[in-house]
C-alpha positions in Angstrom: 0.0 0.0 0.0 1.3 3.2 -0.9 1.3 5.4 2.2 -2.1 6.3 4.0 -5.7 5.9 2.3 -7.0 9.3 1.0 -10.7 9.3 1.6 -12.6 12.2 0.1 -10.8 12.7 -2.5 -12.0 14.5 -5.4 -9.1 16.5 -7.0 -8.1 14.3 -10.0 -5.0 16.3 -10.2 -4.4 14.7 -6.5 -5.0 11.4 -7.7 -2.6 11.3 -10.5 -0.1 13.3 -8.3 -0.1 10.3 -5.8 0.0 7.9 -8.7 3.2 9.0 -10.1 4.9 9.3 -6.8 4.4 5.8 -6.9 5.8 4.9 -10.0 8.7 6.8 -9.6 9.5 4.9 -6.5 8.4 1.7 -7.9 9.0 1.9 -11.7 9.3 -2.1 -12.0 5.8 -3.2 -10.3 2.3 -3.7 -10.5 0.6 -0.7 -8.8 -2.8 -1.0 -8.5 -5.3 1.6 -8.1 -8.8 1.5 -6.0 -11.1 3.9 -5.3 -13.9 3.5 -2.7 -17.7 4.6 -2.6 -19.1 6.0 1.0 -22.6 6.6 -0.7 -24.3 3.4 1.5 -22.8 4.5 4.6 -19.6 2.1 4.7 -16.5 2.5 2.1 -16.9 -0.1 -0.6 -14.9 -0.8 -3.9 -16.4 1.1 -6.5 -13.0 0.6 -9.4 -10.2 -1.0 -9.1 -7.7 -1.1 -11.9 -3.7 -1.5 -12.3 -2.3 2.1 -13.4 1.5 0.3 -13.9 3.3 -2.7 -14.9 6.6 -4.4 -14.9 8.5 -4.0 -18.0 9.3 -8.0 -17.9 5.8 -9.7 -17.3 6.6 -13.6 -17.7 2.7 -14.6 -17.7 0.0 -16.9 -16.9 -1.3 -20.2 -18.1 -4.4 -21.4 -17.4 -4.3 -25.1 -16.7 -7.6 -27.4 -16.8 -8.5 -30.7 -15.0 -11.3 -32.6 -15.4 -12.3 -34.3 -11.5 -14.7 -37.2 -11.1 -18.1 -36.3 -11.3 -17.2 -33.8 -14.3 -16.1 -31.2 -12.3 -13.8 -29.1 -13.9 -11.2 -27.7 -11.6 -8.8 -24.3 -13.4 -5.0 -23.4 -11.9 -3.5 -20.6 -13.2 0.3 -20.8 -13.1 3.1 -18.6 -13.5 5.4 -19.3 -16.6 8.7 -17.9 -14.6 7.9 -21.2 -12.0 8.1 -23.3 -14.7 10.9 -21.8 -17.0 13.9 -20.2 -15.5 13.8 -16.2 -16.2 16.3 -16.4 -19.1 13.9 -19.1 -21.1 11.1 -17.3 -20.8 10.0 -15.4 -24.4 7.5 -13.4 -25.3 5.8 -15.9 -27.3 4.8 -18.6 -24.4 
């Protein structure tokens, strides 16, 4: 979490301020952006969205079993657990 949640915020200006405070101290992660609504008397998550990324993103595969009964069961898994960094192209 970067530094303290800002609640009634309204300033966009603000918002992107804070935002690339944040990048500048972490260029090389995800950062990831939410913004709450107060509207029903408690703070719930009204977006949520990544605002930065690693320049190196190894990906995801999505891997499907089937179980008994035909359940169908789905892992996602991390190409960089299952390649060493080096290995790992832009085309997997």
């Amino acid at each position: 979490m970067w530094g303290l949640p800002i609640f009634d915020l309204t300033d966009p200006d603000a918002v992107m301020r804070e935002i690339n405070a944040c990048r500048a101290t972490f260029p090389e992660h995800y950062i990831k952006l939410n913004g709450y609504d107060r509207t029903k008397g408690r703070q719930t998550t009204m977006l949520s969205f990544i605002v930065n990324r690693p320049k190196h993103e190894p990906g995801f595969y999505l891997e499907r079993t089937e179980e008994r009964d035909r359940q169908i069961k789905y892992t996602i898994r991390s190409y960089s657990k299952s390649k060493p960094q080096d290995r790992v192209t832009t085309q997997d």
